[in-house]
C-alpha positions as CSV (number, residue, x, y, z in Angstrom):
1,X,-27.7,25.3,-76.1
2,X,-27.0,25.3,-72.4
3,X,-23.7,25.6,-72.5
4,X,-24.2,28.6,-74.8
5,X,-26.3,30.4,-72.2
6,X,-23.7,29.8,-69.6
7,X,-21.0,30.7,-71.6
8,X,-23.0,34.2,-72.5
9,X,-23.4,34.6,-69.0
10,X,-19.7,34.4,-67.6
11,X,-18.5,36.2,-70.8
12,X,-21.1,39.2,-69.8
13,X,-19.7,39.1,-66.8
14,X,-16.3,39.4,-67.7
15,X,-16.7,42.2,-70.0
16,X,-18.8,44.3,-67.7
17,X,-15.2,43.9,-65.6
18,X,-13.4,44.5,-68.6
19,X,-14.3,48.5,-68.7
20,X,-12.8,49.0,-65.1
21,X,-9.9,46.4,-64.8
22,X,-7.5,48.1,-67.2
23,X,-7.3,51.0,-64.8
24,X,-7.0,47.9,-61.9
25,X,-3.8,46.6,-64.1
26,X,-2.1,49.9,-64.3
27,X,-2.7,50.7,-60.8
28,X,-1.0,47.4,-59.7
29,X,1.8,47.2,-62.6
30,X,3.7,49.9,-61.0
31,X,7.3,48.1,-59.9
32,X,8.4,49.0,-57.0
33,X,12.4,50.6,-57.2
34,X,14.9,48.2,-57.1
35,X,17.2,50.8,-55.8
36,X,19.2,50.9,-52.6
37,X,16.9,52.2,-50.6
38,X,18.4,55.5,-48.8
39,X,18.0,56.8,-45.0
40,X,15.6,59.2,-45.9
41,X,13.6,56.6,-47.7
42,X,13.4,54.0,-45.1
43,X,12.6,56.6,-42.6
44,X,9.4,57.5,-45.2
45,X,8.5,54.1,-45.1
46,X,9.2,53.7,-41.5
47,X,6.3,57.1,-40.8
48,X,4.0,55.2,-43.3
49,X,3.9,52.3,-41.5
50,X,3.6,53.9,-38.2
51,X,0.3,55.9,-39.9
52,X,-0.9,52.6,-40.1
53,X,-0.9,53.6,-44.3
54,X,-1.8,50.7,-46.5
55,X,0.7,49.0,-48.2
56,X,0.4,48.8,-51.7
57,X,0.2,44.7,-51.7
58,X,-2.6,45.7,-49.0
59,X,-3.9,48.0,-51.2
60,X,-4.1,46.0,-54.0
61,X,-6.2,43.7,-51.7
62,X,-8.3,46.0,-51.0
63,X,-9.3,46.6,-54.5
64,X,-9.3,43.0,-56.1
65,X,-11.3,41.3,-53.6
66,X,-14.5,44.0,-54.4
67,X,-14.2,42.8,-58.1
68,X,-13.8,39.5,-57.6
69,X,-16.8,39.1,-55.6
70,X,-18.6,41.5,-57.9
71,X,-17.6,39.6,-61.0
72,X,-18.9,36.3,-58.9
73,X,-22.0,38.0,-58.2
74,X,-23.4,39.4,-62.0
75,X,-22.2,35.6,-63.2
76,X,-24.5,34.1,-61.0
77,X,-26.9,36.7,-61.8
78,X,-26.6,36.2,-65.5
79,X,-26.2,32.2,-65.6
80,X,-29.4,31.7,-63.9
81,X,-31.7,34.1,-65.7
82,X,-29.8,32.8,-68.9
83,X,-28.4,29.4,-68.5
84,X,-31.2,28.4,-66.2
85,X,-34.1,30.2,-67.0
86,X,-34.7,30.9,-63.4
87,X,-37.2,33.7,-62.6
88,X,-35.0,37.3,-61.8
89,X,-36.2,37.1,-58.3
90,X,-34.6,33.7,-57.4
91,X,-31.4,34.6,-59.7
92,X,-31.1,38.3,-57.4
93,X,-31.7,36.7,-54.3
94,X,-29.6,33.7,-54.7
95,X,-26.6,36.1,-56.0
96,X,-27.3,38.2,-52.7
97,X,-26.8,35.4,-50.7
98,X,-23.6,34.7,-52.2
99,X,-22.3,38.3,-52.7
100,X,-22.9,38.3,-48.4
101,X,-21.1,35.0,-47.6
102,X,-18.1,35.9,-50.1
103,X,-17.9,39.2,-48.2
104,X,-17.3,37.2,-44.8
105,X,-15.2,34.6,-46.7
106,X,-13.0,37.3,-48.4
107,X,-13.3,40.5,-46.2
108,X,-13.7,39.4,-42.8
109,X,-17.2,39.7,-40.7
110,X,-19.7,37.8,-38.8
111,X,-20.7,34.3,-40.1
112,X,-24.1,35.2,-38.0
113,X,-25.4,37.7,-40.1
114,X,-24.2,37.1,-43.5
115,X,-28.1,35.5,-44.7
116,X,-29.9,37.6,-41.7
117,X,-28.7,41.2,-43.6
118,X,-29.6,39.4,-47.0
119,X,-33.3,39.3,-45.7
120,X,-33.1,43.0,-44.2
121,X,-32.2,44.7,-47.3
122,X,-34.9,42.6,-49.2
123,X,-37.1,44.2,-46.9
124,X,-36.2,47.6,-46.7
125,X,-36.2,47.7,-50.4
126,X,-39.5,46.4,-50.8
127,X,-40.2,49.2,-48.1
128,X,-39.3,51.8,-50.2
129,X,-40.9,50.9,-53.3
130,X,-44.0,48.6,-52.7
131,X,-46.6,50.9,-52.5
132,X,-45.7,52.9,-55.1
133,X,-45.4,50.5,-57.9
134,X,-48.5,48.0,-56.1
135,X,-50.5,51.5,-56.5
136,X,-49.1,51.8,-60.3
137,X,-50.2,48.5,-61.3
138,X,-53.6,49.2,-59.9
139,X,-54.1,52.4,-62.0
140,X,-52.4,50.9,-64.9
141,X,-55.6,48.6,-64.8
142,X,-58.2,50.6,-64.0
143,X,-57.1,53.2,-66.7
144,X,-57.6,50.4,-69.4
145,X,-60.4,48.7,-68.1
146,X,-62.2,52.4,-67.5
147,X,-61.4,53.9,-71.3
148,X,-59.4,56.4,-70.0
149,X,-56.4,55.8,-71.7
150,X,-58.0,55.1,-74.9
151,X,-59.7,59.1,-74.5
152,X,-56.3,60.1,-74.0
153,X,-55.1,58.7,-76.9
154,X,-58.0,60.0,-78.7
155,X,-57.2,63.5,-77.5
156,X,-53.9,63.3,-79.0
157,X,-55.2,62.1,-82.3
158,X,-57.6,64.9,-82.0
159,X,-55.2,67.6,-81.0
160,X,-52.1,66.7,-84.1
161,X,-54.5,65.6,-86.5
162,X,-54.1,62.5,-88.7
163,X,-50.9,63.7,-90.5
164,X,-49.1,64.4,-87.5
165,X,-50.7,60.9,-85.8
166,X,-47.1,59.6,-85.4
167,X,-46.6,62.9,-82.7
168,X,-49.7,61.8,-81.2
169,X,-48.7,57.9,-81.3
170,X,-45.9,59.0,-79.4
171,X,-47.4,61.3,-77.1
172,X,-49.7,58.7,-76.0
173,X,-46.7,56.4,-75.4
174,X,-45.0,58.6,-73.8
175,X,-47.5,59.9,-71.1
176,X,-49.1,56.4,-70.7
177,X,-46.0,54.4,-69.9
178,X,-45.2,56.6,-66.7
179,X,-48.0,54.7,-64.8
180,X,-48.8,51.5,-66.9
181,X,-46.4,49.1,-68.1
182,X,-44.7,49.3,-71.9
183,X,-45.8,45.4,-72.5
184,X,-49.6,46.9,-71.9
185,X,-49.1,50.3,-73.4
186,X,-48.3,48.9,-76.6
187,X,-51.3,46.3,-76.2
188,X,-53.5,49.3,-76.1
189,X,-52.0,51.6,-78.9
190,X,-51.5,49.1,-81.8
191,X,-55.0,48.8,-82.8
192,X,-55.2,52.7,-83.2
193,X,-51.9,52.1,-85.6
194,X,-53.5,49.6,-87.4
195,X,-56.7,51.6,-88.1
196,X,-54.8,54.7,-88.9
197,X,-53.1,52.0,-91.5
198,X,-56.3,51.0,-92.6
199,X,-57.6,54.9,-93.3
200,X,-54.0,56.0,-95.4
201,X,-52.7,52.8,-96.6
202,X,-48.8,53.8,-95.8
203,X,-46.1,54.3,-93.1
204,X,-47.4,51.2,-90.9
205,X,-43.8,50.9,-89.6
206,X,-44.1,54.7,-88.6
207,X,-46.7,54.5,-86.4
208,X,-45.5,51.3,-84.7
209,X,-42.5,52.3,-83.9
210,X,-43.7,56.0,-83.0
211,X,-45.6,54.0,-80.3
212,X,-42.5,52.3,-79.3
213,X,-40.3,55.1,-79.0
214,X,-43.0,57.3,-76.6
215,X,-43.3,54.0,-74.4
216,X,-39.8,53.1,-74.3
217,X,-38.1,56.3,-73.2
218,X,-40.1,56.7,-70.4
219,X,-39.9,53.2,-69.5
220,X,-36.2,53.9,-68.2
221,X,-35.9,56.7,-67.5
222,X,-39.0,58.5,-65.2
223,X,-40.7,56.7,-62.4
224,X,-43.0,55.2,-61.2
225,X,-42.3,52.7,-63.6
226,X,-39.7,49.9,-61.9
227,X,-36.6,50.2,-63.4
228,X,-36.3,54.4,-62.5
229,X,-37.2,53.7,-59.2
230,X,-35.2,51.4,-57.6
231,X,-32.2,53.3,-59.6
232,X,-33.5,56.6,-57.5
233,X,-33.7,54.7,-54.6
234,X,-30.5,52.8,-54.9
235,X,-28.4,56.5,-55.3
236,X,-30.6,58.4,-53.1
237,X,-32.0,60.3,-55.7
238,X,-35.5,62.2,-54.5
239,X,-38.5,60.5,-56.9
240,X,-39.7,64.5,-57.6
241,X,-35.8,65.2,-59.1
242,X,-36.0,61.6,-60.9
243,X,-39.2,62.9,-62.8
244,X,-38.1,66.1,-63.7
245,X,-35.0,65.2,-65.3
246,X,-35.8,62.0,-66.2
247,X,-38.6,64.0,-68.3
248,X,-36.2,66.4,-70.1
249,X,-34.1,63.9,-70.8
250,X,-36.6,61.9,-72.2
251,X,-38.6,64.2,-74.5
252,X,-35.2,65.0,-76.8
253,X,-34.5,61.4,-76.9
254,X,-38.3,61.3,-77.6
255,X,-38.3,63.5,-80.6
256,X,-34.7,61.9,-82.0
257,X,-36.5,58.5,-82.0
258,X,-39.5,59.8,-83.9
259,X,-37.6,61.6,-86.2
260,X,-35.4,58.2,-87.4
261,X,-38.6,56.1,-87.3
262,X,-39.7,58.5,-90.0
263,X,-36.6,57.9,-91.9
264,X,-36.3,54.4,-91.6
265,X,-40.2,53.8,-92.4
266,X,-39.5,56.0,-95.6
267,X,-35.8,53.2,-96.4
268,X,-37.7,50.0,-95.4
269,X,-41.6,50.4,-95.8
270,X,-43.5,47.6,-94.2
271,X,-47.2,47.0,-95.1
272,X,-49.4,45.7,-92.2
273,X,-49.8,41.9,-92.0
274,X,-53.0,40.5,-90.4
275,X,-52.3,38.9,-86.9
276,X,-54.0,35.0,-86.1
277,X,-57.5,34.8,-87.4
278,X,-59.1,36.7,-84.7
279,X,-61.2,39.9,-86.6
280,X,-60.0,43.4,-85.5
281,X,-61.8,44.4,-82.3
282,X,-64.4,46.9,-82.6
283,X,-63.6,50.4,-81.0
284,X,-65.3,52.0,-77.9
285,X,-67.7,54.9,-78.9
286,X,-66.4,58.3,-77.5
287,X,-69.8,58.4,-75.0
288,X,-68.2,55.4,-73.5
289,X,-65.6,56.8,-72.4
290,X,-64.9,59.1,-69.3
291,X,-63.5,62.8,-70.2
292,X,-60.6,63.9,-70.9
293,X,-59.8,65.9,-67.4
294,X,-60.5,62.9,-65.4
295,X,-58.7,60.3,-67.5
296,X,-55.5,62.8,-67.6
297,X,-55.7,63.3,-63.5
298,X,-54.6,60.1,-62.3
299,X,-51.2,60.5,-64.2
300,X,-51.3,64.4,-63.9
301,X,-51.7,64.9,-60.4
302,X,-49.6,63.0,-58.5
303,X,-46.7,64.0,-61.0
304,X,-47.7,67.3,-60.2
305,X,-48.0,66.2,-56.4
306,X,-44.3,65.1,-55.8
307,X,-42.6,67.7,-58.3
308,X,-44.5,70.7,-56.7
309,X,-42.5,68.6,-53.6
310,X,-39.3,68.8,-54.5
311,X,-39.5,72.3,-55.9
312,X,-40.5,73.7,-52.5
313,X,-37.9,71.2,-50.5
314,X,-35.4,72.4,-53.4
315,X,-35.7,75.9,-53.0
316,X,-35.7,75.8,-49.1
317,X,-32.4,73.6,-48.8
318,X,-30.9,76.5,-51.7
319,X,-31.9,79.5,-49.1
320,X,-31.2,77.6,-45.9
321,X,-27.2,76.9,-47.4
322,X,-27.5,81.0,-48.3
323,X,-28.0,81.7,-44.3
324,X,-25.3,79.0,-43.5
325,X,-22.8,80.7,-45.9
326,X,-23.9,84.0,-44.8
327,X,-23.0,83.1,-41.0
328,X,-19.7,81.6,-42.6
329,X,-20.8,78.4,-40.6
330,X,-17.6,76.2,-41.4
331,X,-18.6,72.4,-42.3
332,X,-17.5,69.6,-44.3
333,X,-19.7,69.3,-47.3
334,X,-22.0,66.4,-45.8
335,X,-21.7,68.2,-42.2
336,X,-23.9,71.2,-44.1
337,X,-26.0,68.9,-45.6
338,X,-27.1,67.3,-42.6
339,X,-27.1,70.7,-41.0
340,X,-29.4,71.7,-43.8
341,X,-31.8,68.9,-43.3
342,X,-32.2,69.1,-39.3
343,X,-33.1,72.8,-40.3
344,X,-35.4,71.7,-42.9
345,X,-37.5,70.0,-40.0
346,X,-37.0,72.6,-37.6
347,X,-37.8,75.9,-39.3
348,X,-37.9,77.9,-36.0
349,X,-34.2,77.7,-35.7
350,X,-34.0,79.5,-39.1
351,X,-33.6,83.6,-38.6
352,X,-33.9,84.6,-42.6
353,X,-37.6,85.1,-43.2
354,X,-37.9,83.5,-47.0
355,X,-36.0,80.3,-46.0
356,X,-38.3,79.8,-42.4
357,X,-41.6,80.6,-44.7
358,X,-40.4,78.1,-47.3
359,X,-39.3,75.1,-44.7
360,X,-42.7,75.5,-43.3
361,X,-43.9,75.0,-46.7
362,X,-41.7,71.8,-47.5
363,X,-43.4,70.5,-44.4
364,X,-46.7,70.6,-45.5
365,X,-45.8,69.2,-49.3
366,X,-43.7,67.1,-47.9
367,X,-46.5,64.7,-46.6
368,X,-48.9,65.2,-49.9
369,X,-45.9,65.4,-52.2
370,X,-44.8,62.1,-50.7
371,X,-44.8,59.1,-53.6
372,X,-47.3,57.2,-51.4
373,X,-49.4,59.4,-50.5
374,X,-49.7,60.7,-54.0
375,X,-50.3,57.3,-55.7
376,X,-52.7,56.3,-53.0
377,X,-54.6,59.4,-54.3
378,X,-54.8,58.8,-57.8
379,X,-55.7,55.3,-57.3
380,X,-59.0,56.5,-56.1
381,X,-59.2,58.3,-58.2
382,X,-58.3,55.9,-61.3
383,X,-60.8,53.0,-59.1
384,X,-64.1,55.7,-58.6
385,X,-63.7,56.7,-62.7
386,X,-63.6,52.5,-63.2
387,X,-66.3,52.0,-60.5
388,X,-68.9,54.7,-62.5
389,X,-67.8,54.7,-66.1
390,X,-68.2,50.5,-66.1
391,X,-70.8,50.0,-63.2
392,X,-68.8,47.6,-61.5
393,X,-70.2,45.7,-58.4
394,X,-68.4,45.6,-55.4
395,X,-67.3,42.3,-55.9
396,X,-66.1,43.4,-59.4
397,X,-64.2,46.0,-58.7
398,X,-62.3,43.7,-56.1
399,X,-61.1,41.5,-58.4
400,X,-60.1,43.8,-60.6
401,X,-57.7,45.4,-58.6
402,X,-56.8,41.6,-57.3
403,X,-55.4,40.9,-60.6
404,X,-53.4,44.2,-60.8
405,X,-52.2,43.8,-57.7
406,X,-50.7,40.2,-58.5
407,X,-48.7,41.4,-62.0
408,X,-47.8,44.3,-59.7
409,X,-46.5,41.8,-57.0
410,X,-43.8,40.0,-59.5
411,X,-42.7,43.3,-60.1
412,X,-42.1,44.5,-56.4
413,X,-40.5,41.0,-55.7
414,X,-38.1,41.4,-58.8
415,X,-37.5,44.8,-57.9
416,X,-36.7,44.5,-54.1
417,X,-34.6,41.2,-55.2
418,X,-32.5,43.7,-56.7
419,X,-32.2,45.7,-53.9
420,X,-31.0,43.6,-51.7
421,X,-28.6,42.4,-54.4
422,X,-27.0,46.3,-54.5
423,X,-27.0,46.4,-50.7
424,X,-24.9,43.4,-50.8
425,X,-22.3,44.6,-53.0
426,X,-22.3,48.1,-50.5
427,X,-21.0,45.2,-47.6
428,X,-18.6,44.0,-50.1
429,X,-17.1,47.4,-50.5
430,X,-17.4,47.1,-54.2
431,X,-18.8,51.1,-54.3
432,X,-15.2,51.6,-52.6
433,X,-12.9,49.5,-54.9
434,X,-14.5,51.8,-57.8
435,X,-14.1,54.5,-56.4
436,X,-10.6,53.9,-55.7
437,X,-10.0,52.5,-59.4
438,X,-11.3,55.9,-60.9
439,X,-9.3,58.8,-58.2
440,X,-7.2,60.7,-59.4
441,X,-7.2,62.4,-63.2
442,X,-9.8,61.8,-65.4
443,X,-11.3,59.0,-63.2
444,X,-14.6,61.6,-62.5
445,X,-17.0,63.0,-63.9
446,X,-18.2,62.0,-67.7
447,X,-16.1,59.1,-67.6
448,X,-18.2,57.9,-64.7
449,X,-21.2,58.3,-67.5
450,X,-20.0,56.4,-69.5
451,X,-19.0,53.5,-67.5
452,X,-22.5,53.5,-66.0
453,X,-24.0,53.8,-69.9
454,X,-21.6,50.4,-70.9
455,X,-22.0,48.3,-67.8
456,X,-26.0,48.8,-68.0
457,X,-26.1,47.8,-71.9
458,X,-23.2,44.9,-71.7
459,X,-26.2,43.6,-68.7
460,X,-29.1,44.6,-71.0
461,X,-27.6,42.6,-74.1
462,X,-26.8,39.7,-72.2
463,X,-30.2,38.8,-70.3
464,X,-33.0,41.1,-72.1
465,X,-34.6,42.7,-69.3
466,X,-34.3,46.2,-69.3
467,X,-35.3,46.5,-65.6
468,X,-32.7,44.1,-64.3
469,X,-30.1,45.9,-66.0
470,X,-31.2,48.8,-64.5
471,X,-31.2,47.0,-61.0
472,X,-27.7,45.6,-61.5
473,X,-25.9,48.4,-62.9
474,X,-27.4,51.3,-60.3
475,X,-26.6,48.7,-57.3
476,X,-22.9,48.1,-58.8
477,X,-22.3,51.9,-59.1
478,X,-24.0,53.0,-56.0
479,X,-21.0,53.2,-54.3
480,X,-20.0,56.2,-56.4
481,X,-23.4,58.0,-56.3
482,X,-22.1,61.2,-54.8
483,X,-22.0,64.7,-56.0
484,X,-18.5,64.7,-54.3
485,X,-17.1,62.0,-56.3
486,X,-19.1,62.5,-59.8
487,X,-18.7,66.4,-60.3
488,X,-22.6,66.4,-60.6
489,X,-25.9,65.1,-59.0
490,X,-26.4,61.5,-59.4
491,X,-29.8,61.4,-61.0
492,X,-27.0,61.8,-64.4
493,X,-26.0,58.5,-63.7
494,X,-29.5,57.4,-63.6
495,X,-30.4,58.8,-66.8
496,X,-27.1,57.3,-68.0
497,X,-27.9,53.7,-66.6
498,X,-31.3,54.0,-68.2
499,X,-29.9,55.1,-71.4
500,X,-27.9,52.1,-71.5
501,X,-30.5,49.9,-71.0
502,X,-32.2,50.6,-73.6
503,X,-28.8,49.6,-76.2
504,X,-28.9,45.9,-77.6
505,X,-33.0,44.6,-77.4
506,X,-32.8,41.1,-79.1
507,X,-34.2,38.1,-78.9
508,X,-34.0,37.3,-75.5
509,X,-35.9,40.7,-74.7
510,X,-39.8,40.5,-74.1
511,X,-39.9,43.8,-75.7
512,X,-38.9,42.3,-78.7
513,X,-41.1,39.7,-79.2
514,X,-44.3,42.0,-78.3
515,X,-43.1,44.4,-80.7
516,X,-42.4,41.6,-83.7
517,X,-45.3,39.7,-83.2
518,X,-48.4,42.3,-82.0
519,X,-46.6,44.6,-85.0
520,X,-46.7,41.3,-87.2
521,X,-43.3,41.9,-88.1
522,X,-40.8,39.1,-88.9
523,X,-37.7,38.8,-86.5
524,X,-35.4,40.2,-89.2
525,X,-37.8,43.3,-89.8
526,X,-37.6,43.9,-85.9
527,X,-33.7,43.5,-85.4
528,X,-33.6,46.0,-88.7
529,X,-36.1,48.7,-87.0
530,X,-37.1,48.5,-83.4
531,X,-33.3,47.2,-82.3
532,X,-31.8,49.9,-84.1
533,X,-34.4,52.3,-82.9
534,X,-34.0,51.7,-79.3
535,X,-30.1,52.0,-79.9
536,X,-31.0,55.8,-81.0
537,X,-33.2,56.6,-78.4
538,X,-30.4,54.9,-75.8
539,X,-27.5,57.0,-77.4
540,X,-29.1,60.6,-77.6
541,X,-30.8,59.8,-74.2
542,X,-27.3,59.4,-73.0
543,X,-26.0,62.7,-75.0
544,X,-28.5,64.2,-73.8
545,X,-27.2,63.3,-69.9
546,X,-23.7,64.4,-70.9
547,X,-24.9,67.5,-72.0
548,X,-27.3,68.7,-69.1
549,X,-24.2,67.1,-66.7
550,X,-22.3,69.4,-67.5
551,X,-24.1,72.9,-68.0
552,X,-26.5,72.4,-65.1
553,X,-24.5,69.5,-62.9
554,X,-27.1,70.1,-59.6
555,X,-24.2,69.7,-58.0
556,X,-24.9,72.2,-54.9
């Protein structure tokens, strides 16, 4: 069986490779002329070498070495998840390690700082996403613990009515997994499908997977859940701009899934099955839960917080490159962006009157549209509503937000693991070597989307974890992450990564397994509904990219 797993492992491997080496053969099966070389010729040669030019052997170097260590790197990756069973922070680290020595080994550096700068980036990453995804996990509990996301799913209920309760199923999903965790969102929402089960007797399968497809979507694709935001910080994508289209991108994909669970509910009905021998639990009585405002707020605002952010930021930087243009201030294209962000932060420089008023502006929301600060704020909030609705004591309430914070700190490990993982691959130019593999015609722009979209579902089918793949595939492409090389913003290639991961759940997918067995579906049942649904919402997610790629690329 082991054997399997390993050979799994170096075959995903391979094939994630497989999708860029053709163009790495072609590049290097050019033959060089076997003609007589004339003056002129030698002379061009000559002025090439004199540029100090690459040669093409050189060249070819340049390129392979990347790959090689890249292809190194996911196998190790992938064998010890797979092969070894080995927790994802240990496998990430471990490949970091050896992604950084390779890099010396292969490209040249210092011996001295090849574990040092493994360490550094762990801890950088864990800078940049800690707090937000520690404060996520706390109001992920407290919302459960409190009743508030049980009012809000009562509200949807409420608000489509019990023959449109697969909308609501999926609304709830949808709104819940941006702060709490898929595993726990569909904890909470399968007893509401099994009671609506109970009340019409048909389409159990409908309302399961309704749940599913609300949860999923947002799992990948809109912070602060894990996956979406190490991708945004691995291509320097602001967290507002993540959101926003990670939102739209998501409610299509949304609305596709619910409309196949339909159809496939109506081919392959499935009647509910009791789970163990434990009685259905009893639900909460509406008194005992808080309202409906103050459940909603600690999702709402800070959403509202860091978008109302990078609105105002968005539309300063827009009037700021107006004045620029306007002065015909002549820049490279990362000169003006730096020029635009030094005037960001020093709005007295600016002399047009709408672009100094809005800097001043993105000042202020910059500090209370910041991810931090806004999820420090609604876990307050989400802690006072669990503090009065449950009378907690003190001591309560602290080890309630203990335990959060303990699931939440496998997740920051995993996550920052990851992060030092991508940095790695940055210092063994791998970003480069693509880059160079796709110049030139047709190596841009949607093809980019889709190479993102199959390297992040070749990584998903091999090892299961959603979040990983995500992790892997944004740190491989990161490299590429510029408007300049794509044609569009990178927050596409998010989208795209996230669609991907979503293509190929199986068995070795925890998602799987808490959707077969707290469904109480057989495997078969699960591979012939929730696979296949997840493979819709990944593919029109994905659509969906190409689509808003292209008529509103960001790209400016």
């Amino acid at each position: 069986m082991n054997r399997r797993r390993f050979a799994l492992a170096g075959l995903s491997a391979i094939v994630a490779l497989v999708i860029i080496y053709p163009r790495l053969d072609a590049a290097n099966s050019e033959e060089p002329s076997t003609t007589a070389p004339t003056e002129q010729t030698s002379a061009a040669e000559a002025g090439a070498d004199a540029t100090g030019n690459p040669e093409p052997e050189e060249e070819q170097q340049e390129v392979t070495k990347p790959l090689i260590i890249l292809g190194v790197g996911m196998a190790v990756v992938l064998g010890l998840i797979i092969g070894l069973k080995l927790n994802a922070f240990l496998a990430l680290i471990t490949a970091a390690m050896v992604v950084s020595l390779l890099a010396v080994g292969l490209l040249g550096g210092d011996w001295w700082d090849s574990i040092a700068r493994v360490a550094g980036a762990f801890g950088k990453a864990a800078g940049g996403i800690g707090i937000v995804i520690g404060m996520a996990a706390v109001i992920g509990k407290c919302m459960l613990d409190s009743g508030a996301a049980d009012r809000i799913v009562r509200a949807f209920v409420k608000l489509f009515g019990e023959k449109r309760s697969p909308m609501a199923l999926t609304g709830s999903g949808f709104v819940l997994a941006i702060p709490v965790f898929f595993d726990t969102v569909f904890y909470l929402l399968v007893p509401l499908a099994r009671s609506l089960y109970r009340r019409t007797q048909k389409r159990y399968l409908l309302y399961v997977l309704a749940i599913a497809c609300g949860g999923a979507i947002t799992h990948t694709l809109v912070p602060p859940t894990p996956g979406p935001l190490v991708m945004a910080t691995t291509l320097g994508i602001d967290v507002g701009l993540m959101i926003l289209i990670g939102g739209l991108v998501a409610l299509p994909s949304a609305a596709a899934g619910l409309i196949f669970s339909d159809l496939l509910d109506r081919w392959m009905p499935i009647p509910m099955r009791s789970i163990g021998d434990q009685p259905e639990p009893e639900p909460l009585k509406d008194s005992e839960l808080p309202s409906l405002w103050l459940s909603l707020l600690p999702v709402v605002l800070p959403v509202l917080m860091i978008s109302t952010n990078t609105v105002v930021e968005t539309t300063a930087k827009s009037f700021i490159r107006k004045e620029l243009i306007e002065q015909k201030v002549e820049m490279a294209s990362e000169e003006i962006n730096d020029k635009i962000k030094e005037l960001l932060r020093q709005p007295e420089q600016i002399t047009d009157a709408t672009a100094k008023k809005l800097a001043e502006c993105a000042g202020v929301t910059n500090v209370f549209g910041n991810p931090n600060f806004a999820l420090l704020v609604s876990t307050i909030i989400a802690i006072w509503t669990l503090v009065k609705q449950r009378g907690l004591t003190r001591g309560e309430m602290a080890t309630a937000i203990e335990t959060a914070l303990m699931s939440g700190g496998v997740i920051i490990l995993i996550t920052a693991g990851g992060g030092a993982f991508g940095d790695m691959l940055t210092v063994a130019q791998v970003g480069e070597a693509i880059k160079v593999l796709f110049a030139g015609p047709g190596g841009g722009g949607i093809w980019m989307l889709v190479l993102a979209f199959g390297v992040s579902a070749v990584l998903k089918i091999a090892q299961g974890s959603s979040t990983i793949a995500m992790i892997t595939s944004s740190a491989m492409l990161a490299g590429i992450a510029s408007p300049e090389t794509l044609g569009f913003h990178p927050v596409y290639l998010a989208t795209a990564i996230g669609g991907g991961s979503l293509i190929g759940s199986w068995m070795n997918d925890s998602g799987f397994w808490i959707f077969s067995k707290m469904s109480g579906l057989t495997e078969v049942e699960a591979l012939r509904s929730w696979t296949i649904m997840l493979i819709v919402l990944g593919t029109v997610s994905f659509g969906v990219t190409v689509l808003l790629a292209t008529v509103m690329p960001l790209a400016g």
